[in-house]
C-alpha positions as CSV (number, residue, x, y, z in Angstrom):
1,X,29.5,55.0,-146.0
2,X,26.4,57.5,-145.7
3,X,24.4,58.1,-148.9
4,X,21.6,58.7,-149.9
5,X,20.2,56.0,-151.5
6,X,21.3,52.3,-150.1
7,X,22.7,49.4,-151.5
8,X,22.9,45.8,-150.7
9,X,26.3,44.4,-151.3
10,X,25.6,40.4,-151.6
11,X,29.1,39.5,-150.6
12,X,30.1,36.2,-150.8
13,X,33.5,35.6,-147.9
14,X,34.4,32.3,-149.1
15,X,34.4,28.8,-147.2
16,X,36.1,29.9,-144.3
17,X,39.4,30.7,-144.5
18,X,39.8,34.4,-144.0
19,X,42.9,34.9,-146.6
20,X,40.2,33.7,-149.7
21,X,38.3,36.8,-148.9
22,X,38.3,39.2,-152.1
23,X,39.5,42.8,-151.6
24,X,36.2,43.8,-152.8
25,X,34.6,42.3,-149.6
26,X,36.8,43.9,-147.6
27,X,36.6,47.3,-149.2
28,X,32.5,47.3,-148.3
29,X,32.7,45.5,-145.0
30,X,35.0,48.7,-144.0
31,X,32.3,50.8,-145.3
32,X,29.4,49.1,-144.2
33,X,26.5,50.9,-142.0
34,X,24.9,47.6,-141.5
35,X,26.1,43.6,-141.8
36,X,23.8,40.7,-142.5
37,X,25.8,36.9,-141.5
38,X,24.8,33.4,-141.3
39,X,25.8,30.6,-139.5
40,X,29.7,29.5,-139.9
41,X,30.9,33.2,-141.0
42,X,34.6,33.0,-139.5
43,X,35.1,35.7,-136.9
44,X,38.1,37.5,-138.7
45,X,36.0,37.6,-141.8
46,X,33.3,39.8,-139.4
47,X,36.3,41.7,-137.6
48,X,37.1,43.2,-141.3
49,X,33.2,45.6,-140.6
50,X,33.3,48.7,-139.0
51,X,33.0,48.6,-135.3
52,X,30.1,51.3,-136.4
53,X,28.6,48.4,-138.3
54,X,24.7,47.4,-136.8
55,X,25.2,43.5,-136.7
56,X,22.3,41.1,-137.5
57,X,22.6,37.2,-137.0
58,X,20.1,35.4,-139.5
59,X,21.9,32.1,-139.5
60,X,21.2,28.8,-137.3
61,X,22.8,27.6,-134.5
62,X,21.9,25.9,-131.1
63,X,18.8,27.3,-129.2
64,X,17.7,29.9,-132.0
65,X,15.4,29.3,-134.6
66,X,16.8,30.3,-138.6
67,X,15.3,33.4,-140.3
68,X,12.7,32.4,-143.1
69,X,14.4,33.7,-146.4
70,X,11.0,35.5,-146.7
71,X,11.9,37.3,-143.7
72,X,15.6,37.7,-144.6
73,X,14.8,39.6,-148.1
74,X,12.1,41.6,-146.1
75,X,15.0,42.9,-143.5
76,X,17.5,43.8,-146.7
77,X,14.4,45.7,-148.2
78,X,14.2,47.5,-145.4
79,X,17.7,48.5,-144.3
80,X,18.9,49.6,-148.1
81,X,15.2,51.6,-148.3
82,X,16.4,53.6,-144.9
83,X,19.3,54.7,-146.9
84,X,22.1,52.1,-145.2
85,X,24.9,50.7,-147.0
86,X,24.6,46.8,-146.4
87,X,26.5,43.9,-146.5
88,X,24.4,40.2,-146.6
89,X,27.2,38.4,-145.8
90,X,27.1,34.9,-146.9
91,X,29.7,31.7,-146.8
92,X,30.6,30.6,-150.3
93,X,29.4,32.5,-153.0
94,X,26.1,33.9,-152.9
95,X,24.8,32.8,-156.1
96,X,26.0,28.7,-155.8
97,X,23.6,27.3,-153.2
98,X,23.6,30.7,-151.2
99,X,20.1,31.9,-152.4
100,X,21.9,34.8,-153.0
101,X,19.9,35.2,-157.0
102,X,16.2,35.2,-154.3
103,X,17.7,37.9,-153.0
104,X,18.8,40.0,-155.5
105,X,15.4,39.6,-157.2
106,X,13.9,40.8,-153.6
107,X,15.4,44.1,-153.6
108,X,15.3,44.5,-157.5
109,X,11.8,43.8,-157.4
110,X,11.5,46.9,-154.5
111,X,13.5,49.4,-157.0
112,X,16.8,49.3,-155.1
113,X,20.5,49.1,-155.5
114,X,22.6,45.9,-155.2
115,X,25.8,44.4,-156.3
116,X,27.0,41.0,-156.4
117,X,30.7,40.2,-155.2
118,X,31.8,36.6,-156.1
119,X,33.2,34.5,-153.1
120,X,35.2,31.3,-153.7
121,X,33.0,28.8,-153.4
122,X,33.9,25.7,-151.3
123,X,32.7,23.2,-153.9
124,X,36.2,24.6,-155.7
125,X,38.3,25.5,-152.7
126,X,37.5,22.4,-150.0
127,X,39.3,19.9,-152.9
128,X,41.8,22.0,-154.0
129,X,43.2,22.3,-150.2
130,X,42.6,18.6,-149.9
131,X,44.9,18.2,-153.2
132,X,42.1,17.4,-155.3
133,X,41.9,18.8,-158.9
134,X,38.5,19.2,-160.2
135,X,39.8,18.6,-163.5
136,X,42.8,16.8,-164.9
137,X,43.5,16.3,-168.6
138,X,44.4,12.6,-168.1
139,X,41.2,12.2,-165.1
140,X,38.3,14.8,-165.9
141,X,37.6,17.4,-168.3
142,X,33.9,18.2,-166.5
143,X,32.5,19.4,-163.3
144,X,29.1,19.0,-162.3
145,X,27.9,20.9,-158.9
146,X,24.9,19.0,-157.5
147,X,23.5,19.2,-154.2
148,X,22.4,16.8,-151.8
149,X,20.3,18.4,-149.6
150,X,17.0,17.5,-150.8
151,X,18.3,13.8,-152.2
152,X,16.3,11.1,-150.1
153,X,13.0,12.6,-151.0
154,X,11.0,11.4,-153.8
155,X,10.3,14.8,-155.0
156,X,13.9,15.4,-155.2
157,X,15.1,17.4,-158.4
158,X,18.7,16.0,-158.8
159,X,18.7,13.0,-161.4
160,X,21.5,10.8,-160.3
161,X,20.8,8.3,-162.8
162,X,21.6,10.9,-165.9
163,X,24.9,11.8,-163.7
164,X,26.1,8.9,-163.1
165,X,26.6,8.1,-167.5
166,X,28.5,10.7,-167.6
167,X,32.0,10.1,-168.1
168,X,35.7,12.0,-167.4
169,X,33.2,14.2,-164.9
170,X,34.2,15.1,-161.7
171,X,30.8,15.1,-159.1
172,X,31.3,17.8,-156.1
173,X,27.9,17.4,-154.3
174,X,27.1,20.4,-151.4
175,X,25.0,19.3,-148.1
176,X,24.8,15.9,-148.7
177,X,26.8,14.3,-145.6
178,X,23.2,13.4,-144.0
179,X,21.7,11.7,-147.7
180,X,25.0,10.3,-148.5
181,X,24.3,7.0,-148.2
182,X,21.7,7.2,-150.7
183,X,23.8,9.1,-153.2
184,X,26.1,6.6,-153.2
185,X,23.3,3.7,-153.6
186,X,21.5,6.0,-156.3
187,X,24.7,6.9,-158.2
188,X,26.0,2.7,-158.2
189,X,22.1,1.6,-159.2
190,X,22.7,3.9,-162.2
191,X,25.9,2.0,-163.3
192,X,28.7,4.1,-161.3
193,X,31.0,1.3,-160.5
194,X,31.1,1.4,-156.4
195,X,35.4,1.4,-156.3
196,X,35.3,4.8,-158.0
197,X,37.0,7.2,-156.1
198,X,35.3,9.3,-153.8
199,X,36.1,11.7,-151.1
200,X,34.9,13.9,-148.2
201,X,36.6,16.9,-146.9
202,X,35.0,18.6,-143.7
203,X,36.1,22.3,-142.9
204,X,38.0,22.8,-145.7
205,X,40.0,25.1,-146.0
206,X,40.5,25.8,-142.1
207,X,42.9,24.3,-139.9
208,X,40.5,21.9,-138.4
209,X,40.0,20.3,-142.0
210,X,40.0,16.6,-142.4
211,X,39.4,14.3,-145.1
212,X,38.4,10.6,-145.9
213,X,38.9,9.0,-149.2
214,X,37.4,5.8,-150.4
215,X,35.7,4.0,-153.1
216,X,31.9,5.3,-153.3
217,X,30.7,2.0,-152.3
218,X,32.5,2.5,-149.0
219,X,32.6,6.2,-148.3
220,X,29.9,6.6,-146.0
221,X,30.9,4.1,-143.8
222,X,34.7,5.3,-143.8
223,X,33.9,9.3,-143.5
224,X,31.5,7.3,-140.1
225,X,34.5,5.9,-139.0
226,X,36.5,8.8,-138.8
227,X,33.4,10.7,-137.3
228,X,33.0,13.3,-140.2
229,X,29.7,15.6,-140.6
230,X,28.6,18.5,-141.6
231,X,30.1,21.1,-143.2
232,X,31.6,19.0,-145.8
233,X,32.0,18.8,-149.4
234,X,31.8,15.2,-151.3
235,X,33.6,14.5,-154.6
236,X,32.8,11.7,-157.0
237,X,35.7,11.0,-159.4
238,X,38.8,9.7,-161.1
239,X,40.2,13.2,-160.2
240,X,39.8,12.1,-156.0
241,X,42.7,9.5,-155.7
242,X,44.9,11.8,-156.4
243,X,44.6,13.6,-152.4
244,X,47.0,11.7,-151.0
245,X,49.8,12.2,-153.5
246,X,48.8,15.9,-153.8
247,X,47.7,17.0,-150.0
248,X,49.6,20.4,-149.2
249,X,47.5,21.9,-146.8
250,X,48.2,19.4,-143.3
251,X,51.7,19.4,-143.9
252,X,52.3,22.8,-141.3
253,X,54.6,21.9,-138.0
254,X,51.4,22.8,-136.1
255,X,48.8,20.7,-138.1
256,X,46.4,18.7,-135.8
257,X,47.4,21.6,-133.0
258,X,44.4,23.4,-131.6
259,X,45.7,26.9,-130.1
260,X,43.6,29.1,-128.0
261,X,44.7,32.7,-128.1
262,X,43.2,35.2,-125.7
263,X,44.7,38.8,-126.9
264,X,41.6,41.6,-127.4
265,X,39.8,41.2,-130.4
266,X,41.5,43.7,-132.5
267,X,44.9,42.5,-131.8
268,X,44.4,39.0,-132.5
269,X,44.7,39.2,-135.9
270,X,48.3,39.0,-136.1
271,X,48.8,35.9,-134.3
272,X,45.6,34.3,-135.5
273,X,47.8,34.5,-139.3
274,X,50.8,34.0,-137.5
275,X,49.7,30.1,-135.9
276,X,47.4,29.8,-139.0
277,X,50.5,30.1,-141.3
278,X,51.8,27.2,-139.5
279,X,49.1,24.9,-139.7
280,X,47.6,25.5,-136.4
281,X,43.8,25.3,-135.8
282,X,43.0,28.9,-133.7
283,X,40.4,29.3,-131.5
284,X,39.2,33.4,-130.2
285,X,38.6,33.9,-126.4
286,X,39.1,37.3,-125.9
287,X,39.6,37.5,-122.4
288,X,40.0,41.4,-122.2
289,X,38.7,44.3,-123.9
290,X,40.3,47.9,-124.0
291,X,39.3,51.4,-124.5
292,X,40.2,54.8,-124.4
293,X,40.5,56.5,-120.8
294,X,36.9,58.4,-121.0
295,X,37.2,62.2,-121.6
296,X,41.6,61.8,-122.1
297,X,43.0,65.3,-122.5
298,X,46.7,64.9,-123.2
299,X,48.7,68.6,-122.5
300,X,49.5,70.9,-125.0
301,X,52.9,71.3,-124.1
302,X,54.6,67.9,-123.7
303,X,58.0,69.1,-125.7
304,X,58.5,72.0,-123.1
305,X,58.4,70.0,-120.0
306,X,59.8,66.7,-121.3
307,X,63.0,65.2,-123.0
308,X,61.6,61.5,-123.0
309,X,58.1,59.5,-124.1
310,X,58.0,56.1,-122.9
311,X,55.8,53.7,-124.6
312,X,55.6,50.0,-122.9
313,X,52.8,48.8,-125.2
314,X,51.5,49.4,-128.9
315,X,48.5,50.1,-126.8
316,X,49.8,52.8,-125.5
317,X,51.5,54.4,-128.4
318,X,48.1,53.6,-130.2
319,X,45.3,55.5,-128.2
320,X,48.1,58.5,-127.2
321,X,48.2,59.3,-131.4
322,X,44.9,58.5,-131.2
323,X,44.0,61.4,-128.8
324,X,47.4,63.6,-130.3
325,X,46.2,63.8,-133.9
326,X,42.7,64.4,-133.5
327,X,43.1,67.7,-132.4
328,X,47.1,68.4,-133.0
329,X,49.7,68.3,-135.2
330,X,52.7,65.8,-134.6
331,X,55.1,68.8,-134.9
332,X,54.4,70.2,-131.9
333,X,56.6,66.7,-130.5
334,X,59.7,68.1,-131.7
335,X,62.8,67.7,-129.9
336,X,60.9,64.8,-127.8
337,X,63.3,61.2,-127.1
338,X,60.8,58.3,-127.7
339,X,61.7,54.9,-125.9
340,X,59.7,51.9,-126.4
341,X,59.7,48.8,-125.0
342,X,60.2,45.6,-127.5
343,X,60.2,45.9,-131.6
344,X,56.1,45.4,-131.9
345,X,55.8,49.1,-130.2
346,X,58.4,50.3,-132.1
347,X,56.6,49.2,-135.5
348,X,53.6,51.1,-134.4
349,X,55.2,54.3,-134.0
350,X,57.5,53.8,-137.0
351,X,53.8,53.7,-139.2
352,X,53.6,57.2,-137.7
353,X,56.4,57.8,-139.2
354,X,58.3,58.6,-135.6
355,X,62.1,57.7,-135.0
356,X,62.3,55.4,-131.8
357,X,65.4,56.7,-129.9
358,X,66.0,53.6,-127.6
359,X,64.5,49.9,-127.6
360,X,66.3,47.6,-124.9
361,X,68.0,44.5,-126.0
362,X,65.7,42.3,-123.6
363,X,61.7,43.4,-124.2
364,X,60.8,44.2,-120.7
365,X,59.9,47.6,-118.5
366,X,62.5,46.2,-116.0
367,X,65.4,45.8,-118.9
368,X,64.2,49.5,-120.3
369,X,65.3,51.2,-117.3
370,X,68.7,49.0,-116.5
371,X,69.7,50.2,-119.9
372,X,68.6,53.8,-119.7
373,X,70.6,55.8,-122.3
374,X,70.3,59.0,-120.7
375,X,72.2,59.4,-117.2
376,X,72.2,62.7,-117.1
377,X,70.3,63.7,-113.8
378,X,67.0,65.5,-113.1
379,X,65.4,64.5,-116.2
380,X,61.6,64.5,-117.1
381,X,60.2,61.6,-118.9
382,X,56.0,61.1,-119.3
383,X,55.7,57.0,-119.4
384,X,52.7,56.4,-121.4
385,X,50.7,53.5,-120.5
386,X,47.2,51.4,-119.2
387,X,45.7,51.7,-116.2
388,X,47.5,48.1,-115.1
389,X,50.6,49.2,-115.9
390,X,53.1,48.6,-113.0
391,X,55.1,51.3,-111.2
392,X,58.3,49.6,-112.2
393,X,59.2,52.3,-114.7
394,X,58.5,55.2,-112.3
395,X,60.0,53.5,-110.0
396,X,63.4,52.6,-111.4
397,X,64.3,55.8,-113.4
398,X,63.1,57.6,-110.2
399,X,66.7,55.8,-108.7
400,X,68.7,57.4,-111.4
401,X,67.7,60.7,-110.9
402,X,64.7,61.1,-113.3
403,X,61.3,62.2,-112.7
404,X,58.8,61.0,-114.2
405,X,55.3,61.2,-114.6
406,X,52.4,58.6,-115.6
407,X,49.6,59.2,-118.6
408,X,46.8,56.2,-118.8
409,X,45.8,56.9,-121.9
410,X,43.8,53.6,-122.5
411,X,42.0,51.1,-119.9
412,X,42.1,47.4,-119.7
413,X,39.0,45.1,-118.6
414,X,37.3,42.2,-118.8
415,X,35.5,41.2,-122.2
416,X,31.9,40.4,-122.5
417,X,30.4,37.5,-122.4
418,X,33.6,35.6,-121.9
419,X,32.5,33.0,-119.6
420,X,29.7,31.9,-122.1
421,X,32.5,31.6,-124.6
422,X,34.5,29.7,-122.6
423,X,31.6,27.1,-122.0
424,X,31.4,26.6,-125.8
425,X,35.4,26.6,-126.4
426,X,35.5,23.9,-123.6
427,X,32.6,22.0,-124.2
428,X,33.6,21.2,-127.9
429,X,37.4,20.3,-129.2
430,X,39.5,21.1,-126.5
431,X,42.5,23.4,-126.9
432,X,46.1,21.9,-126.6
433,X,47.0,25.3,-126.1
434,X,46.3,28.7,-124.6
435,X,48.6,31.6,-125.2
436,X,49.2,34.3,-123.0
437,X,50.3,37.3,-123.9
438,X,49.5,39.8,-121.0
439,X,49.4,39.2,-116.9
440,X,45.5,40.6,-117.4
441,X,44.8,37.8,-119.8
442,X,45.7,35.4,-117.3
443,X,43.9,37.0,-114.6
444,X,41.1,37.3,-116.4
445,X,41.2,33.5,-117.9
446,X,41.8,32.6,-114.3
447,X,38.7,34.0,-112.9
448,X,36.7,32.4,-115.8
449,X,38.1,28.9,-115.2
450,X,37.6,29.3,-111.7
451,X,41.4,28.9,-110.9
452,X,41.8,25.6,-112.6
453,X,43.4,25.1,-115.7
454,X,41.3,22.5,-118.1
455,X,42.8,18.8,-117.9
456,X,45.6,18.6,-120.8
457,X,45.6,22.5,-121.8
458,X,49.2,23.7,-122.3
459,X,50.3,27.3,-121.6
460,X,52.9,29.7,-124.0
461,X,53.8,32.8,-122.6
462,X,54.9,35.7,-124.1
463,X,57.6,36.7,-121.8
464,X,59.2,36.6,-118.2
465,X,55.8,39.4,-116.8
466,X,53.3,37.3,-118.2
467,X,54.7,33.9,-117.0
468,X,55.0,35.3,-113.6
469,X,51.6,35.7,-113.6
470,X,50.5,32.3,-114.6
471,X,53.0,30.9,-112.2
472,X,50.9,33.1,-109.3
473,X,48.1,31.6,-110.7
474,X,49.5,28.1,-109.4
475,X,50.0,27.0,-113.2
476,X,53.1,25.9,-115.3
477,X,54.8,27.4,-117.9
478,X,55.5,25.2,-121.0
479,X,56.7,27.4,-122.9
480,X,58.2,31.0,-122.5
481,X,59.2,32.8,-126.0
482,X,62.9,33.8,-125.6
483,X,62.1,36.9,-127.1
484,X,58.7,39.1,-126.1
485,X,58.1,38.9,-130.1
486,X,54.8,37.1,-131.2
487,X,57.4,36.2,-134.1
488,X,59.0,34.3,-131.7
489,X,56.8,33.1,-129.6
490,X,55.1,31.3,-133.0
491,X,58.3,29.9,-134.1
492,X,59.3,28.1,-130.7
493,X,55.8,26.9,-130.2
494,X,56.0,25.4,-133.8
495,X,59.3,23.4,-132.7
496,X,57.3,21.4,-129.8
C-alpha cells in the first residue's frame, strides 16, 4: 500500500490462535509497508505481512530490554509521518489492557491517520475454549474485566472489596498469575466465600493450553501444583465449575502432542492447520529456505520443442508460473502434456487453471516414470524442478526412449538462524515429534543436531525419499504416511 499520507492500523490479532484473526487484520497486514509486534504475537499471525513488510520487535523477551510506550508512540509517529502504511500489531485487542487508546491519542495528537480493528480479546476467548461461559442465565448475568497487574501495591487502583459484593458477576482478571495470591486473600477478606469457583487457563486458545480449576481459597496453590504461569487468564465465579462438563477444546486425537514441523516458512501453513485441527501443539523450525534461481530466463518456445512438462514439486510448478506470467501469456503452452507428481502439485497447477495430463497412482519421481503414459519413442520432455532434485527422472525416461531436459527454476538452502532456533525449541518443551517432509529437511535438521536425534523425539515421514534419508541419517522411521499427502500423513499420525 503506497500513499501519500500514512496510517496506523492498531490491529488487535487475538490471544493466539491464528484462526480468531479478523479479515480486517489480514486485509492490512497484506498491505502493510511497515509492522509493529510485541511479545507472544504467534508466528502465522506475522506470516499473514508482506514479505516487503519492514519488521520492528517492541515486545520483551529474554536478553532485550522492552520499548518505553513513550518510545513506541514516538516510532508510530514517525513511520505513518514518512507516508508508510502501518500495522502496531498487538495480542488481544488493543483497546482492553493493550494501551492501544495511548496510542491512538499519540498519533491523533500529531495530526495523523489511524484506525482501530477489534481483536478477540483473551479475557472472552481463554474461557470460552476452556468451556467457561462468562455468562449463564442460571450462574451470571455480569462480567467485570479487572486486572491484576498492579494488585499487591498499596497504590493499586482495583477495589476488590467493592467487587467482591457483587453478585451473579463473573470476575475475569488479566496479569494477575504473579499477585494471585493476594487477589484471592483481598477478594475472601471482602466477604467472597473462599469455595467459590475459580479458574486459570494458561495459553488459551493454543494447543499448549491448560487449565486448573478450584475453589478461590485454593487456586493458587493448585494452578502451583500443576506448574501454571504466565500468560494466563483467572476467572472468579459460579459460571467456572462448569469447565469440566463443558471443555471442547483438549478433546483432538493429538491433544497433549507437541509436533515439530520443519517445511519452509511459507509452506507451513497447511500442516500447521492441518495438526492444529487435530489438537496438536505445533512448533516452526524451518530448517530450509527457497528462492528463485537468480536471473531464471525460461525459453520462449517450450510448445515447439516439447510434448511434456514435468513438475515433481508445487515448488517447482510455483516459481516456473512465477517466471512464465510475468512476462508471457499461458497461451503460448498450448498443445503442452503436463505430468506432476502426487495430488498437492496437481492442486497448484489446477489454481492456474491448467489440466494435469498424468499423476501416478504412487506419489513418487521413481513411480512417474514406471507408469509413463507416453511410449511412443524419441520424445522431449523439460522436467521442471530444484536444484536438489535427483536425476531419477532424466534418468529413467532416458531408458524408454525419451529425452529430456532439466530447468531449476527455484533453489533450496539452509534457513537462517536455525541453529539458534533449535537451541530455544530444545531447551524449552521438547517435541514428541518432528516431521519430515523433504530429504533437505533432514539433512539440514541433521547438521543442526549434530547427527543425533534429541532423546524421546519421534520422526513422520512423508514418503519412501524422505524416509530414506532419515534412515541414512542413522535414524528410525516411526511413521511413514502411506500416501505422500500431508492429508495423510496428519491422519495416520493422529491414529498413534
Amino acid at each position: 500500500m503506497n500513499q501519500q499520507q500514512g496510517i496506523c492500523y492498531l490491529t488487535g490479532c487475538g490471544p493466539g490462535n491464528p484462526g480468531l484473526l479478523t479479515l480486517r487484520a489480514v486485509e492490512v497486514l497484506r498491505q502493510a509497508e511497515a509492522v509493529v509486534y510485541d511479545n507472544l504475537i504467534n508466528e502465522s499471525v506475522l506470516a499473514y505481512a508482506s514479505p516487503l513488510a519492514e519488521r520492528i520487535y517492541v515486545g520483551k523477551r529474554s536478553g532485550l530490554h522492552e520499548l518505553k510506550q513513550e518510545d513506541i508512540n514516538r516510532l508510530l509517529v514517525e513511520l505513518v509521518s514518512a507516508g508508510k502504511a502501518v500495522v502496531r500489531l498487538k495480542g488481544g485487542d488493543p483497546f482492553i489492557f493493550g494501551r492501544g487508546g495511548e496510542e491512538a491519542e499519540a498519533l491523533q495528537a500529531a495530526g495523523l491517520k489511524f484506525e482501530v480493528i477489534p481483536g478477540v480479546t483473551s479475557g472472552i476467548a481463554a474461557p470460552a475454549f476452556a468451556g467457561i461461559p462468562l455468562t449463564h442465565r442460571k450462574r451470571a448475568g455480569a462480567v467485570v474485566f479487572v486486572t491484576g497487574h498492579d494488585c499487591s501495591k498499596e497504590s493499586g487502583t482495583v477495589d476488590w472489596a467493592a467487587l467482591a459484593k457483587l453478585q451473579e458477576t463473573t470476575l475475569v482478571i488479566y496479569m494477575g498469575v504473579k499477585n494471585l495470591p493476594h487477589i484471592a486473600q483481598s477478594l475472601i477478606a471482602a466477604g467472597k466465600s473462599p469455595d467459590t469457583p475459580a479458574a486459570l487457563v494458561q495459553w488459551g486458545t493454543l494447543p499448549g493450553q491448560r487449565r486448573v480449576v478450584a475453589g478461590l481459597g485454593h487456586l493458587a496453590e493448585a494452578a502451583n501444583a500443576e506448574k501454571l504461569s504466565s500468560p494466563a487468564i483467572i476467572v472468579i465465579g459460579e459460571v467456572a465449575a462448569l469447565a469440566e462438563p463443558l471443555s471442547w477444546f483438549d478433546k483432538g486425537p493429538m491433544s497433549g502432542k507437541r509436533c515439530l514441523i520443519t517445511r519452509t516458512r511459507e509452506q507451513n501453513s497447511k500442516l500447521r492447520q492441518l495438526l492444529a485441527a487435530q489438537g496438536a501443539d505445533v512448533v516452526e523450525l524451518p530448517m530450509i529456505q527457497i528462492k528463485a534461481v537468480p536471473g531464471l530466463k525460461i525459453p520462449a518456445s517450450l510448445a515447439k520443442n516439447y510434448q511434456w512438462l514435468i513438475f515433481t514439486s508445487p515448488n517447482g510448478a510455483d516459481y516456473f508460473f512465477r517466471n512464465w506470467l510475468a512476462e508471457r501469456d499461458i497461451r503460448e503452452l498450448a498443445g503442452l502434456k503436463i505430468a506432476a507428481v502426487g495430488p498437492t502439485t496437481r492442486a497448484q497447477l489446477k489454481a492456474l487453471g491448467l489440466k494435469v495430463d498424468f499423476v501416478p497412482k504412487v506419489y513418487t519421481a521413481e513411480t512417474l516414470c514406471e507408469e509413463w503414459p507416453d511410449r511412443s519413442t524419441n520424445g522431449k520432455a523439460l522436467h521442471v524442478c530444484g536444484n536438489l532434485a535427483e536425476e531419477s527422472v532424466m534418468t529413467r525416461l532416458s531408458q524408454l526412449g525419451w529425452q529430456v531436459d532439466r530447468l531449476e527454476v527455484y533453489e533450496t538452502s539452509e534457513a537462517a538462524g536455525v541453529e539458534e532456533r533449535y537451541r530455544e525449541v530444545f531447551s524449552a518443551a521438547p517435541p514428541d515429534w518432528v516431521i519430515f517432509c523433504s530429504s533437505s529437511s533432514v539433512r539440514h535438521f541433521q547438521k543442526v543436531a549434530n547427527g543425533k536425534l534429541p532423546p524421546g523425539l519421534k520422526i513422520a515421514s512423508i514418503g519412501r525419499i524422505t524416509s530414506a534419508s532419515v534412515r541414512e541419517a542413522g535414524w528410525q522411521v516411526n511413521l511413514e504416511a502411506s500416501e505422500s499427502r500431508l492429508e495423510k500423513l496428519v491422519e495416520e499420525l493422529a491414529g498413534t
